[in-house]
KOLNU-776161 format. One record per residue: residue in one letter; x, y, z of N, C-alpha, C, CB in turn. Coordinates in steps of 0.1 Angstrom, whole numbers, padded with zeros to 4 digits, always signed. Glycine has a CB too. Layout:
<marses>
aXYZXYZXYZXYZ
...
</marses>
This chain:
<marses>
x+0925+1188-1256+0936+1179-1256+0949+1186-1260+0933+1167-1266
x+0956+1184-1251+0974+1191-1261+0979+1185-1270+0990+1193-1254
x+0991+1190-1274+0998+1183-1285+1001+1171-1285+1008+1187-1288
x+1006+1174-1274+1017+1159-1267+1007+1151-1263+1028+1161-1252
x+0994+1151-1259+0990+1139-1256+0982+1136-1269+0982+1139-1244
x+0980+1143-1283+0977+1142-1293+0988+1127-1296+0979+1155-1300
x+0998+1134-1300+1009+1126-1302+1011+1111-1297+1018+1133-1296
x+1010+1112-1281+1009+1097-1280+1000+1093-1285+1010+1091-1270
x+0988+1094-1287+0974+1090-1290+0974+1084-1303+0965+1102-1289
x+0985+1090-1314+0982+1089-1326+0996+1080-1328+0980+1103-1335
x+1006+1081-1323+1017+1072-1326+1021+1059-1316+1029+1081-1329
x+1013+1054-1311+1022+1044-1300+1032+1037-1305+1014+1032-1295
x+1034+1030-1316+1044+1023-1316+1053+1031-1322+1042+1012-1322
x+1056+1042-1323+1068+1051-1324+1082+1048-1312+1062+1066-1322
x+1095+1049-1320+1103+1051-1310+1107+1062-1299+1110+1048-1315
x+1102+1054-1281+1102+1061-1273+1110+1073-1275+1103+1054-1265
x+1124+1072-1280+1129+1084-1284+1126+1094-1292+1137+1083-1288
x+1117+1092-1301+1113+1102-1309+1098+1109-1300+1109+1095-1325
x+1094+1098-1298+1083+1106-1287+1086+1116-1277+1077+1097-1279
x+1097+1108-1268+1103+1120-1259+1112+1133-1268+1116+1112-1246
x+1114+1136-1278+1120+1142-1284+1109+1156-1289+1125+1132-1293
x+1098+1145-1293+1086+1154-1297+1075+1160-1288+1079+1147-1307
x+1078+1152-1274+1074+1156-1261+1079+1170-1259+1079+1146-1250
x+1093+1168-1261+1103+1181-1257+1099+1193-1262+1116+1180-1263
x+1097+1187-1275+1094+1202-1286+1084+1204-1282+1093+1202-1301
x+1071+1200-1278+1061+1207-1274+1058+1212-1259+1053+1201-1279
x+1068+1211-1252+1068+1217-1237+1066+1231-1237+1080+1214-1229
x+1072+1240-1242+1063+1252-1241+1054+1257-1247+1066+1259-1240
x+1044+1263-1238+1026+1263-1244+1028+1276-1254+1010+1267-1228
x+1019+1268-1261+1015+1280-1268+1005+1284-1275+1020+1282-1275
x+0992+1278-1266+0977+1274-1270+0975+1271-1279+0968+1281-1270
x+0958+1270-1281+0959+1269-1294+0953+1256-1298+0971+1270-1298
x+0948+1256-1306+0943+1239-1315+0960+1231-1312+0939+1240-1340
x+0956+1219-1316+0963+1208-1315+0972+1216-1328+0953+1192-1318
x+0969+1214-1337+0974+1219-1352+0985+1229-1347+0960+1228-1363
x+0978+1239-1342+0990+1254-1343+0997+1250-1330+0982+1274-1341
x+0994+1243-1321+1008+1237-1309+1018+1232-1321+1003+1220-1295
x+1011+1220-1327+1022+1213-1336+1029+1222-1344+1016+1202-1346
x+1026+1231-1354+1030+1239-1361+1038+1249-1353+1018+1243-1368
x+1036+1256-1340+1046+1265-1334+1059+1257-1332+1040+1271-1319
x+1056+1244-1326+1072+1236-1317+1076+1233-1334+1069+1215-1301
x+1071+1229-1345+1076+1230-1357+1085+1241-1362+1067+1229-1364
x+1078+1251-1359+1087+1268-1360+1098+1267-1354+1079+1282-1352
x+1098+1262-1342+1109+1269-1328+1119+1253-1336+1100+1267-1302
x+1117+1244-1337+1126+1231-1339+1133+1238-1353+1117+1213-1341
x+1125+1242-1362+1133+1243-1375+1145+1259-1371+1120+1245-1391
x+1138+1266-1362+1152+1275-1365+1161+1269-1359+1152+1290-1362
x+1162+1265-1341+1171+1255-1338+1181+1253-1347+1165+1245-1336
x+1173+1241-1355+1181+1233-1367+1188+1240-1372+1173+1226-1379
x+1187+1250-1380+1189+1259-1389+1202+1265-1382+1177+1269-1391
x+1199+1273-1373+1207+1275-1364+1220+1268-1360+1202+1274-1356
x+1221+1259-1355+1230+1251-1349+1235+1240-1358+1224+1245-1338
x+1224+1238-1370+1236+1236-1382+1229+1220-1380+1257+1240-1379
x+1231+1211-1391+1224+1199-1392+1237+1191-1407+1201+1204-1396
x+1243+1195-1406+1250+1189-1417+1261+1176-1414+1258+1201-1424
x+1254+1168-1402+1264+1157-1399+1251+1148-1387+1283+1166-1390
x+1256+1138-1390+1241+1127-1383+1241+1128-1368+1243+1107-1387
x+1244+1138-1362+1247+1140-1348+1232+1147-1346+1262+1151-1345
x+1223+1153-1356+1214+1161-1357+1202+1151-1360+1218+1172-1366
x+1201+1140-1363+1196+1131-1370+1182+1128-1364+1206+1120-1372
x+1181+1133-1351+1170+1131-1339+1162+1143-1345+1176+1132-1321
x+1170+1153-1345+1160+1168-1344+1153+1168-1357+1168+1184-1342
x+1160+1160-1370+1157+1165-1382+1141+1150-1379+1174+1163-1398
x+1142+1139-1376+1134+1133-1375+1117+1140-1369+1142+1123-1368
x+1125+1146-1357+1113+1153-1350+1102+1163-1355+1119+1161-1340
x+1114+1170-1365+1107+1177-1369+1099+1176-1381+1113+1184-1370
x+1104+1164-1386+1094+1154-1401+1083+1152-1391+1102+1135-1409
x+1079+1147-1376+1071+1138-1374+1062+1148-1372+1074+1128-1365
x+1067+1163-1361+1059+1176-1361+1052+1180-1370+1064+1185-1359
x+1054+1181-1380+1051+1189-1394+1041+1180-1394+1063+1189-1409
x+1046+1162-1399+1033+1152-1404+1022+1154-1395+1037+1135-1402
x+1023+1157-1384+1016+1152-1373+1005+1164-1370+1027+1147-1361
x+1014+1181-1376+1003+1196-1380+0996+1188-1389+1009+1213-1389
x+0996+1185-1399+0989+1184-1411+0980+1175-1411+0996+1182-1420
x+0982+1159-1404+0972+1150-1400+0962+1158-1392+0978+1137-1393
x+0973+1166-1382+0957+1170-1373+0953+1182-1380+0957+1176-1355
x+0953+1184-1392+0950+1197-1402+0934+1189-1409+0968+1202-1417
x+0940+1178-1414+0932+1173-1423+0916+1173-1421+0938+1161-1424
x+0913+1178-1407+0897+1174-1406+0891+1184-1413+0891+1173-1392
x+0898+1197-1421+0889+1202-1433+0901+1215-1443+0870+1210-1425
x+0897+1214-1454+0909+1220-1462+0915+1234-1456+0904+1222-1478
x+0903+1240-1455+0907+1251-1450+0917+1249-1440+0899+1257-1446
x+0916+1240-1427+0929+1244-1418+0936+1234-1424+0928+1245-1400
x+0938+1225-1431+0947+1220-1440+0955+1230-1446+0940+1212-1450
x+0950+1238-1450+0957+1250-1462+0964+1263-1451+0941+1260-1474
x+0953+1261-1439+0961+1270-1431+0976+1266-1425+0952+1275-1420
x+0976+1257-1421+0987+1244-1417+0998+1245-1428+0978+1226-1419
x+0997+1241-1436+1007+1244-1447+1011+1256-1451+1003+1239-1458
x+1003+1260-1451+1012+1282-1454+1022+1282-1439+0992+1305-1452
x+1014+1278-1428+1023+1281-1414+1033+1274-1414+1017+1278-1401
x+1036+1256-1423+1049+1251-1420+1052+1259-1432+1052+1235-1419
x+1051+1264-1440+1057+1267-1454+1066+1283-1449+1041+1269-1468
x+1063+1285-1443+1067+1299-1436+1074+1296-1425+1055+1308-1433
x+1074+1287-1413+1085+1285-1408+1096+1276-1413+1082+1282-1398
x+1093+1271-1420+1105+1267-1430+1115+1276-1434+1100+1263-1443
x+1105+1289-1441+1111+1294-1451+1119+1308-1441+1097+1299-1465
x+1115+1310-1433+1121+1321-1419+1133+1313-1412+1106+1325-1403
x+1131+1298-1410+1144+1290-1406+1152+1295-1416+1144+1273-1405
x+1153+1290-1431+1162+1289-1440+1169+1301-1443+1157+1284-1450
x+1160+1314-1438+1169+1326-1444+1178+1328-1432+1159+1340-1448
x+1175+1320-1417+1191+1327-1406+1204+1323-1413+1192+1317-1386
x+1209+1329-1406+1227+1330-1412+1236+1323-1406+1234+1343-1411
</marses>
């Protein structure tokens, strides 16, 4: 199963915009469990952000997207600690690689 059809699977009543948003973020492949798809388009959205700057509600979609990405590694993390723990060092690290661009 991919991400994206993870995604709908797990959120239907989400707003269609956030879905096509989080559709977006996961359009390019990058194999993989469900988990590390979610966790890469997590990587690529937070430097974006980072990037292009998020300090005014014009950004307010991407910062959403990327809460739902993250939630959504870690739910599909949860089926045992270990990739629970692996999941979290990977968002914890693209976090922390967004936050240091300039």
């Amino acid at each position: 199963m991919s991400a994206a059809d993870w995604v709908r699977e797990k959120n239907p009543a989400a707003p269609k915009e956030l879905l096509r948003a989080m559709a977006s973020a996961l359009e390019v492949p990058s194999g993989g469990s469900v988990t590390a798809q979610l966790v890469s388009a997590s990587r690529t959205l937070a430097r974006r952000v980072t990037a292009e700057g998020c300090a005014d509600r014009s950004r307010a979609l991407d910062l959403l997207t990327l809460d739902a990405l993250i939630t959504g590694a870690m739910e599909s993390a949860a089926t045992s600690p270990a990739e629970c723990e692996a999941a979290a060092s990977s968002i914890l690290s693209a976090i922390s690689e967004a936050a240091a661009i300039e």
